[in-house]
C-alpha positions as CSV (number, residue, x, y, z in Angstrom):
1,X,-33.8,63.1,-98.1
2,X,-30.0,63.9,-98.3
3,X,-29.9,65.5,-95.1
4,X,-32.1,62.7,-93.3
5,X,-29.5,60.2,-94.2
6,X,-26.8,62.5,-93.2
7,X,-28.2,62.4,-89.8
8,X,-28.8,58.6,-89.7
9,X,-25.7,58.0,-90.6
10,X,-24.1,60.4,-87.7
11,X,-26.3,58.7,-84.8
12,X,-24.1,55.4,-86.2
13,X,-20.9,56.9,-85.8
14,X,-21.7,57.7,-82.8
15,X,-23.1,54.9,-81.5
16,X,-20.2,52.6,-82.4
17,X,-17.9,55.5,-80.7
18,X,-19.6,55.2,-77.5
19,X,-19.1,51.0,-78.1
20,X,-15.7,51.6,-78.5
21,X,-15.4,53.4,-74.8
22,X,-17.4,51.5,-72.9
23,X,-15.5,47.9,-74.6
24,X,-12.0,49.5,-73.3
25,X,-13.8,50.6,-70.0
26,X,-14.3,47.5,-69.0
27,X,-12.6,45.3,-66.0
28,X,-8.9,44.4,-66.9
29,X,-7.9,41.1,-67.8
30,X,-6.6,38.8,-64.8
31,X,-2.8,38.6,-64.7
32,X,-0.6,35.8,-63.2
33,X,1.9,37.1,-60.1
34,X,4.0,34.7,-58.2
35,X,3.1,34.2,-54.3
36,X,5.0,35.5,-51.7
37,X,6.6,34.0,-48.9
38,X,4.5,32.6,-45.8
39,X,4.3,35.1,-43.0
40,X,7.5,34.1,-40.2
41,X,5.4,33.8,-36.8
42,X,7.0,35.6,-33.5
43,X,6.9,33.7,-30.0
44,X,8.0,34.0,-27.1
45,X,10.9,31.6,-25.9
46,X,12.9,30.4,-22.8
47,X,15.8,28.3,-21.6
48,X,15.7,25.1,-20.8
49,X,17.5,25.3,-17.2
50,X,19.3,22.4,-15.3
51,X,19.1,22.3,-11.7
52,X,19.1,19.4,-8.9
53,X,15.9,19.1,-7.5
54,X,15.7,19.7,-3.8
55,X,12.1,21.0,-2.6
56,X,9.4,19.7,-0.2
57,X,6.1,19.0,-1.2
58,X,3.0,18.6,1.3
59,X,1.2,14.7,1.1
60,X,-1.7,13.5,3.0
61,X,-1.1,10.8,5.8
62,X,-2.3,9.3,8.5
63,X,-1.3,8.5,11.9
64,X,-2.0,5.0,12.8
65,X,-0.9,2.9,15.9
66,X,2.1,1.3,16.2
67,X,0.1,-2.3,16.9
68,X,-3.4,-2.6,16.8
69,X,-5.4,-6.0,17.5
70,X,-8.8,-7.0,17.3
71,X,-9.5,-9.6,20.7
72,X,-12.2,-12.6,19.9
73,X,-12.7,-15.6,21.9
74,X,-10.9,-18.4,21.3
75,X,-14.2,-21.0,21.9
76,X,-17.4,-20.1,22.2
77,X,-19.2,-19.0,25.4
78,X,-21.0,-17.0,27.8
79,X,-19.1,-13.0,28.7
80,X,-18.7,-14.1,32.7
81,X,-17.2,-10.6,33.2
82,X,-15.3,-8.2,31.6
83,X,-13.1,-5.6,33.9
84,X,-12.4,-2.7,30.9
85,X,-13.9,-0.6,28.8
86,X,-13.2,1.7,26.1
87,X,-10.5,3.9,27.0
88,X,-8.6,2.0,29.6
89,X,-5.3,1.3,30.0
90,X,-3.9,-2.0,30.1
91,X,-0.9,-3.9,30.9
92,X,0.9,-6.8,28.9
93,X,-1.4,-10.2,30.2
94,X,-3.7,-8.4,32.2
95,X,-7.4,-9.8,32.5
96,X,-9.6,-8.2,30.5
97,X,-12.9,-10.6,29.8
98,X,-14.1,-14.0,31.0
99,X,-15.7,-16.1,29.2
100,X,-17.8,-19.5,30.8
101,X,-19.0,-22.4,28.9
102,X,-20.5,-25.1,30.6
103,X,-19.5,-27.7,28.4
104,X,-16.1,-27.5,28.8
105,X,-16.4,-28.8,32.1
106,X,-18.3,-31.4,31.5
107,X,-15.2,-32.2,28.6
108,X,-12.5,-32.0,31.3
109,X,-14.9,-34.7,34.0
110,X,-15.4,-36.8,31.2
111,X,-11.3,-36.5,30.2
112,X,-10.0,-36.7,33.2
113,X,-12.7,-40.1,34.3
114,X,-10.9,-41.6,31.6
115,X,-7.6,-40.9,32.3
116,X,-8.2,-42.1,36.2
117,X,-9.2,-45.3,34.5
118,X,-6.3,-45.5,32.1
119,X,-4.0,-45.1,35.1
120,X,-6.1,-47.7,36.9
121,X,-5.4,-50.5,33.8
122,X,-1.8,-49.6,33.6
123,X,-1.6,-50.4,37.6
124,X,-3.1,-53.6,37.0
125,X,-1.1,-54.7,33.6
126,X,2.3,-53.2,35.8
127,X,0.9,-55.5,38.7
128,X,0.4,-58.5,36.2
129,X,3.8,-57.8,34.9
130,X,5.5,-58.0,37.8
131,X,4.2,-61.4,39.0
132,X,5.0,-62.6,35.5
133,X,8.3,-61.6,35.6
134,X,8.6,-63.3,39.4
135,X,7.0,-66.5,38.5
136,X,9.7,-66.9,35.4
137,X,12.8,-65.5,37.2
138,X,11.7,-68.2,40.0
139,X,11.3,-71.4,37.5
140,X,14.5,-70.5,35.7
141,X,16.3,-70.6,39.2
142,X,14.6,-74.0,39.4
143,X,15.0,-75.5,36.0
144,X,19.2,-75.0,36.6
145,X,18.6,-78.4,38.6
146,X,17.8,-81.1,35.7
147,X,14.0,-82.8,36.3
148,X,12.7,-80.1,38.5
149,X,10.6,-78.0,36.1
150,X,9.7,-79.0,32.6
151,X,11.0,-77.1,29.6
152,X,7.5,-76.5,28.4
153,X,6.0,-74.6,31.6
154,X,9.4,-72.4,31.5
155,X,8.4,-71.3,28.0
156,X,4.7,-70.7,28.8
157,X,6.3,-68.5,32.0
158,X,8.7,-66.9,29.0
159,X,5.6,-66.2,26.7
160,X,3.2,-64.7,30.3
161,X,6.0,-62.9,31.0
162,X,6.4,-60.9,27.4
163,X,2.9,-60.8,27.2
164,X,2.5,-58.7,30.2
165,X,5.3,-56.5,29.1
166,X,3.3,-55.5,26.1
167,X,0.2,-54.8,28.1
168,X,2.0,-52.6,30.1
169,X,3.5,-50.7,27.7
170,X,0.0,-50.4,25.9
171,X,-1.4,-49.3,29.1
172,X,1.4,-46.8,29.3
173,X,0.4,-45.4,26.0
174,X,-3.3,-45.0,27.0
175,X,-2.7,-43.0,30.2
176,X,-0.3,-40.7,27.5
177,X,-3.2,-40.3,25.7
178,X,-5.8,-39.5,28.1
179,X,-3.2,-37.2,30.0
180,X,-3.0,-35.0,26.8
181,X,-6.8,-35.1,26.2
182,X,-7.2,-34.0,29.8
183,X,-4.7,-31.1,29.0
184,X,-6.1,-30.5,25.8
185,X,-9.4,-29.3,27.6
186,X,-7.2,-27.5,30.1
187,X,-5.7,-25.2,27.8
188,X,-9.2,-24.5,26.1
189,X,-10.3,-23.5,29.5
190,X,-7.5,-21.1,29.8
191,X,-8.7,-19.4,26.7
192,X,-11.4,-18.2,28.7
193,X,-9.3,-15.9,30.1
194,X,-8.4,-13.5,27.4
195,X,-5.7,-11.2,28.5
196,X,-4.0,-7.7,27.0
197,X,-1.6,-9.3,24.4
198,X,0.7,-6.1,24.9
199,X,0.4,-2.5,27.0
200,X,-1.9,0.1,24.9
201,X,-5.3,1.2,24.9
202,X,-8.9,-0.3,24.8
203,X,-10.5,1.9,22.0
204,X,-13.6,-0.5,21.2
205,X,-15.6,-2.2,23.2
206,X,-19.2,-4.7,21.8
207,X,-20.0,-6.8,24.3
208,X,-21.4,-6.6,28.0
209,X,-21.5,-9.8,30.2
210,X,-24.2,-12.4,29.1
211,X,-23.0,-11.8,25.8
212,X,-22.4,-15.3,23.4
213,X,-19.1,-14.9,21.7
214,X,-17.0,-17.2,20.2
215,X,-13.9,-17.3,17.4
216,X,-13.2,-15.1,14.4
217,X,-15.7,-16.2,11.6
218,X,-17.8,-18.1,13.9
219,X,-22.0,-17.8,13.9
220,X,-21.0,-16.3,17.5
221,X,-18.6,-13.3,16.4
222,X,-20.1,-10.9,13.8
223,X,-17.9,-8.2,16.2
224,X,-14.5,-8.1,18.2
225,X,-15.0,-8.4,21.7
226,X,-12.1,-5.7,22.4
227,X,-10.0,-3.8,20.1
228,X,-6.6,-3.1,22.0
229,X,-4.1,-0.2,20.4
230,X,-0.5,0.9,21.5
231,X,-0.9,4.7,21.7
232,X,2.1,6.1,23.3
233,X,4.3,4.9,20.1
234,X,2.5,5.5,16.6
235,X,3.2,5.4,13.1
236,X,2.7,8.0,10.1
237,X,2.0,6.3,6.9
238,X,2.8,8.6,4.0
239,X,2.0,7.8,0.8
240,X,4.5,9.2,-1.6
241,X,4.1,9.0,-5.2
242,X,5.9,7.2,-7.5
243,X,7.8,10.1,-9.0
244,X,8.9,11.1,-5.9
245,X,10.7,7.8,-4.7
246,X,13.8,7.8,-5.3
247,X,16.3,8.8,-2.9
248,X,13.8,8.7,0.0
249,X,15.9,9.9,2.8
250,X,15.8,7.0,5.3
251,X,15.9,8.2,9.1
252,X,16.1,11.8,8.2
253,X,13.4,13.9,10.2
254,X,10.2,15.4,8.2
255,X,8.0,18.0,9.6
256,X,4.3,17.5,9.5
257,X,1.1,19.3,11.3
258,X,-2.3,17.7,12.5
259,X,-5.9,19.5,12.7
260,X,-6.1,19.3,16.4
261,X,-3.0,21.8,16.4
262,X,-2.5,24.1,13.3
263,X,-0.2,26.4,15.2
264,X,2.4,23.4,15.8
265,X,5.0,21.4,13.7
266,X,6.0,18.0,14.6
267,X,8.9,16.2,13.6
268,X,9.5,12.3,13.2
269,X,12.3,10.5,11.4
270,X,12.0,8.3,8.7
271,X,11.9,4.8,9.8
272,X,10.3,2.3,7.3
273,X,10.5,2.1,3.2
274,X,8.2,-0.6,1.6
275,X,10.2,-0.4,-1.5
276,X,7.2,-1.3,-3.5
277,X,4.5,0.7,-5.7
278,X,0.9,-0.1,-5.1
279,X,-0.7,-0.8,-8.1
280,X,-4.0,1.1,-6.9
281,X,-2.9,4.6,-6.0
282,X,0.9,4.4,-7.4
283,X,2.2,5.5,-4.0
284,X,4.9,3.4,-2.2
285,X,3.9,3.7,1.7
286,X,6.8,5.2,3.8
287,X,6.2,5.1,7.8
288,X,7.1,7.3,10.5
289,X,8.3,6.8,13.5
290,X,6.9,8.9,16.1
291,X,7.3,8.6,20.3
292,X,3.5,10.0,21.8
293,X,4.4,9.4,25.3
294,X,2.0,12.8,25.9
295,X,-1.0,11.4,24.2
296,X,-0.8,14.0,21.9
297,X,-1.7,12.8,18.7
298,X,-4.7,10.1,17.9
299,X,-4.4,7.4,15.9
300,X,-6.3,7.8,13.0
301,X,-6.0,11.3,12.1
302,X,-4.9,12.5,9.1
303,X,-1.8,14.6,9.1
304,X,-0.2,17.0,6.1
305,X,3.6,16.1,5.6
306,X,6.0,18.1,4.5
307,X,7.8,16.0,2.5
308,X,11.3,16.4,1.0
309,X,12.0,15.2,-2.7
310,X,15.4,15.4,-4.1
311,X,17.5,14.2,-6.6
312,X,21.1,13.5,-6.9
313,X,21.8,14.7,-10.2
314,X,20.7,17.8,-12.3
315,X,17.4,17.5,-14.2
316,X,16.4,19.6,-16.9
317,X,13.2,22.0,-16.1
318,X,10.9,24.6,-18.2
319,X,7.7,26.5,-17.3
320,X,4.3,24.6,-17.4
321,X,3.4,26.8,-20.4
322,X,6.0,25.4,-22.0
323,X,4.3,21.6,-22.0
324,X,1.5,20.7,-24.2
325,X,-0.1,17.5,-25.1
326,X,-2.1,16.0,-27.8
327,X,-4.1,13.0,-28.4
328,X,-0.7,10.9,-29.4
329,X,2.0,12.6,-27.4
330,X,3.3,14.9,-24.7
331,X,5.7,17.7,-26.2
332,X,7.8,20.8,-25.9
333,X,8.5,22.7,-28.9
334,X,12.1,23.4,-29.8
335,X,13.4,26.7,-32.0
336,X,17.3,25.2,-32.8
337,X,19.6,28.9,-32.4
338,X,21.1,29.6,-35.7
339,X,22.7,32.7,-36.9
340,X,19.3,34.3,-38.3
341,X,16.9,35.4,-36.6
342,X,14.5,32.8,-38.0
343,X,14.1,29.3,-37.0
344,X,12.0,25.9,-37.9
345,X,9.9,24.7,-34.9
346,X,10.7,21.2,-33.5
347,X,8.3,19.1,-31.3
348,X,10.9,17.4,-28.4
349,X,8.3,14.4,-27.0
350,X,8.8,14.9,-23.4
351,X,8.1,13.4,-19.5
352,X,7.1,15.3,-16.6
353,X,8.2,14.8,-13.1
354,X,7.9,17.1,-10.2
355,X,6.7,20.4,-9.9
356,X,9.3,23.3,-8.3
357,X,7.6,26.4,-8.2
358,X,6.5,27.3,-11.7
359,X,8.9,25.2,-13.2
360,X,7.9,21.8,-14.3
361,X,10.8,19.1,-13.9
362,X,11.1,17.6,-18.3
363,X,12.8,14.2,-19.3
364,X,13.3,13.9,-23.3
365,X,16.1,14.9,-25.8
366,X,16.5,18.1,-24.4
367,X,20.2,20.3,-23.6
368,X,20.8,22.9,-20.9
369,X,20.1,26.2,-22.8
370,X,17.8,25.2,-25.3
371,X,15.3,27.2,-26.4
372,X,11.5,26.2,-26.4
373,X,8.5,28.2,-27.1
374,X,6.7,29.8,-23.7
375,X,3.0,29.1,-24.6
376,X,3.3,26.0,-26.4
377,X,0.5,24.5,-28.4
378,X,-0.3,22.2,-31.2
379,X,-1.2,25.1,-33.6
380,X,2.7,25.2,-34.1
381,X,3.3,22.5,-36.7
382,X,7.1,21.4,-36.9
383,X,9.4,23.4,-39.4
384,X,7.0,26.2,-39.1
385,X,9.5,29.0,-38.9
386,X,9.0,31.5,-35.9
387,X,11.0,34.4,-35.1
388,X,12.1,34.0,-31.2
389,X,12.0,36.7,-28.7
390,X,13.6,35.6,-25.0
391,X,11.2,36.1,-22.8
392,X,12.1,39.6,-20.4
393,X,12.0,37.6,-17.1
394,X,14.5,35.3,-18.0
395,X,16.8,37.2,-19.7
């Protein structure tokens, strides 16, 4: 029995040895540190540069002709005949289409009946008037001698005689009136002869003779008759946007190249400024001035335009890279230089303007020689501090 509780009570010791062991092999207990700094970012930076800008950009225009006017009929009628056709050349008042309308002549008997008899009453009331005017001046020569003529039939020659003198001049008045009826139908009938309002070119043509046409707007003109253009002098409308308005050089010459000649360059000065932004595109429309004496160029035809865009003083420009946006704003991101090598990011809100190579032209609080980050983006939170490294291409 003594030695069975000997070895009971060895197994114990042992057992609470091997407790012992495995309580101090256990995981350590947590310990408190303090944390250490956040991690300083390094980006790549450039200059801010300052340059005037002087550089040509290419715009889409259009040739179009220097006048350009759609020919109706003036009353309605009947195409008698019409001497051109599309393509033609005409002169300043030459005829181009007759037009007949029967009615018009029938106007211009009935105007001109009346007129003959308006001219008829005013030779009558002139007649009247004149032996009214006899017959008074002859009983006032009479009446000189006292008893001859009574008082009372000099007044009642007096009264014939005034009364005539307004019947004439109404008379007078009526062949006025019918003269200017007469001529009224007159000049309708010379609408009928519809001539070149200036020298160019018949590019459209819709009717044939037969035809009913009749004024703009009319049941009779759902077309032009004629469409006449002046060719040999043209203008190029360019629409420049508004960024690029100021300073437009007026009369200076500007290169530009068509489709029907790639391998050539044309050259036309500057001749009109609207000085006003169209709401629809925001372009201003600046026109050319170009001479086509050769026939060269077709109105129409759209044209790419070399077009020069300067300033006149010195604008501050960084790479596109250098530009990012958000939902709220448009921004560059500033490093301020300080003696360290560390610095807290800034975002500089920020305009664009024109393009110059891979440079993008910047308006905002920005200084010649600043330093913003090359690939900007919104990831960089202000007063983040970065570590700048000047970009190898623009050291």
């Amino acid at each position: 029995m003594t030695m069975e509780r000997s070895k009971m009570l060895w197994f114990l010791v042992l057992a609470l040895l091997l407790a012992g062991c495995g309580a101090s092999s256990g995981p350590p207990a947590e310990t408190t540190s303090t944390p250490s700094a956040s991690a300083v970012a390094d980006v790549e930076v450039v200059a801010v540069t300052s340059q005037k800008l002087d550089l040509v950009v290419t715009l889409p225009a259009e040739l179009a002709p220097y006048e350009s006017v759609a020919i109706y009929a003036r009353t309605t009628g009947f195409v008698k005949a019409i001497s051109v056709d599309r393509g033609s050349s005409v002169k300043q008042g030459q005829l181009l289409v007759t037009v007949e309308a029967p009615e018009l002549a029938a106007q211009r008997s009935e105007a001109e009946s009346k007129l003959a008899a308006a001219q008829a009453q005013l030779g009558a009331a002139q007649a009247k008037l004149s032996a009214d005017q006899v017959t008074y001046e002859r009983l006032s020569v009479a009446a000189r001698t006292p008893g001859v003529v009574a008082g009372n039939e000099l007044d009642l020659a007096a009264r014939a005689a005034d009364g005539s003198q307004s019947m004439f001049a109404a008379a007078q008045n009526s062949v006025k009136a019918a003269e200017a009826a007469r001529n009224a139908i007159a000049e309708i009938e010379e609408y009928l002869r519809i001539t070149a309002p200036f020298d160019g070119e018949i590019t459209e043509r819709n009717v044939h003779p037969g035809a009913l046409v009749g004024p703009a707007g009319g049941s009779a003109a759902s077309v032009p008759l004629l469409r006449i253009q002046t060719t040999n002098r043209l203008r190029l409308v360019v629409p420049v946007p508004e960024n690029s308005v100021a300073d437009v050089p007026l009369a200076a010459r500007v290169k530009f190249t068509v489709p029907a000649y790639p391998a050539e360059v044309f050259q036309a000065p500057v001749a009109r400024i609207s000085r006003a932004i169209d709401p629809k595109t925001r372009t201003m429309p600046v026109e050319l001035e170009i001479s086509n004496a050769a026939g060269k160029l077709t109105p129409g035809t759209f044209c790419q335009v070399q077009w020069p865009v300067r300033r006149t003083e010195a604008t501050h420009f960084v790479p596109f890279s250098a530009v990012t946006s958000n939902q709220q704003r448009t921004f560059v991101i500033r490093i301020p230089q300080t003696g360290s090598n560390v610095g807290k990011a800034e975002w500089v809100d920020v305009r664009t303007g024109a393009h110059a190579g891979n440079l993008v032209e910047v308006f905002g609080d920005l200084n010649n020689g600043d330093q913003v980050v090359l690939r900007a983006s919104d990831t960089i939170r202000p007063r983040d501090s970065l570590s700048p490294r000047l970009n190898a291409e623009t050291r």
